[in-house]
Residue, then its C-alpha position, 0 to 999 in steps of 0.5 A: x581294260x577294266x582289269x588293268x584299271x582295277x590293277x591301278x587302284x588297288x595296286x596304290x602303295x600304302x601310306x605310313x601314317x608317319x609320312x603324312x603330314x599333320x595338318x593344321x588347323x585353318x586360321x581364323x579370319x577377323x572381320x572388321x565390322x561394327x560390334x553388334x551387340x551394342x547396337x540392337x536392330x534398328x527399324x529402317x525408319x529411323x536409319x538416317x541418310x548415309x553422306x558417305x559419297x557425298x562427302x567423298x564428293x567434297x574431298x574430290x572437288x577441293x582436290x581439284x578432281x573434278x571427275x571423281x566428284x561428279x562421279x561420287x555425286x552421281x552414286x550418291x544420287x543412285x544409292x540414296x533414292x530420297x528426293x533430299x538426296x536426289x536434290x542434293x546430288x543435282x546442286x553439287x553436280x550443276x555446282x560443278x558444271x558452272x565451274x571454267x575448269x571443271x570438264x562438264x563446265x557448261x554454264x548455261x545448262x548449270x543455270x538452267x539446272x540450278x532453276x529446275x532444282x529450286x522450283x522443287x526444292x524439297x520440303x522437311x528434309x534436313x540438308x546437307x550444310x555444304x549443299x545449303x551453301x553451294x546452293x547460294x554459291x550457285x544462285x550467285x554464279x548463275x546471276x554473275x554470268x546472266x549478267x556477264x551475257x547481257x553485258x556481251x550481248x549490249x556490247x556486240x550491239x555498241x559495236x554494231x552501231x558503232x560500225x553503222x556509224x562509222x560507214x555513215x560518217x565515211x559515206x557523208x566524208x566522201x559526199x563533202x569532198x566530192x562536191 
């Protein structure tokens, strides 16, 4: 068995050096990456807040994509861990839930998430103007819709004492024909 194997291998034809085919040399890959001879080593410190995803948020949610914003939003929270970011981050996702077409639309968590965030709002961190503004834009939502709930609310009790009143005028009718 050995023999026979042995047979094989040295029994392989010679190969032309002519029927070889050159090869060629491998082509050379360019990366797309920023020059980084402009740019020497920068300390960690003073790398600012990447708004990369949150940005990519802001396009989703003008596109109507609610959930490919929330789900920038939330990477955003994840990649940047700095309690600016994080808060940032939880406003445009409350932002989101108090909006009717949005599929997280949830009125009263958003409300209650939207307090949460403004008792630990964070302090000397610069933040994002878009952020600041729907800040405001929630803090509006939230007291439309408490008011919007009051005004329900009085207006089930209206139509309670209504009825009540209504079953008493019909009651004190039926008294004064009957006599």
């Amino acid at each position: 068995m050995v023999l026979l194997l042995q047979a094989c291998v040295s029994g392989s034809p010679a190969i032309d050096s002519s029927q070889v085919p050159e090869s060629k040399p491998p082509r050379e890959i360019t990366l797309n990456l920023p020059d980084q001879t402009l740019a020497p080593c920068v300390s960690d410190q003073t790398i600012g807040v990447d708004y990369t995803y949150l940005e990519k948020g802001f396009s989703a949610m003008v596109a109507g994509d609610n959930v490919g914003a929330v789900n920038y939003f939330r990477r955003y929270q994840r990649l940047e861990s700095s309690p600016g970011a994080n808060w940032e981050a939880g406003i445009a996702i409350a932002y989101e839930k108090m909006l009717p077409d949005s599929p997280y639309y949830n009125w009263r968590a958003a409300a209650d998430a939207y307090r949460r965030l403004m008792r630990r709002v964070p302090e000397g961190a610069e933040l994002n103007q878009q952020v600041l503004i729907l800040r405001k834009t929630l803090a509006v939502l939230v007291q439309l819709h408490t008011y919007i709930d009051q005004l329900q609310n009085d207006k089930d009790d209206l139509n309670e004492s209504l009825e009540k009143r209504e079953e008493a005028l019909k009651r004190l009718r039926e008294l004064t024909l009957g006599q």
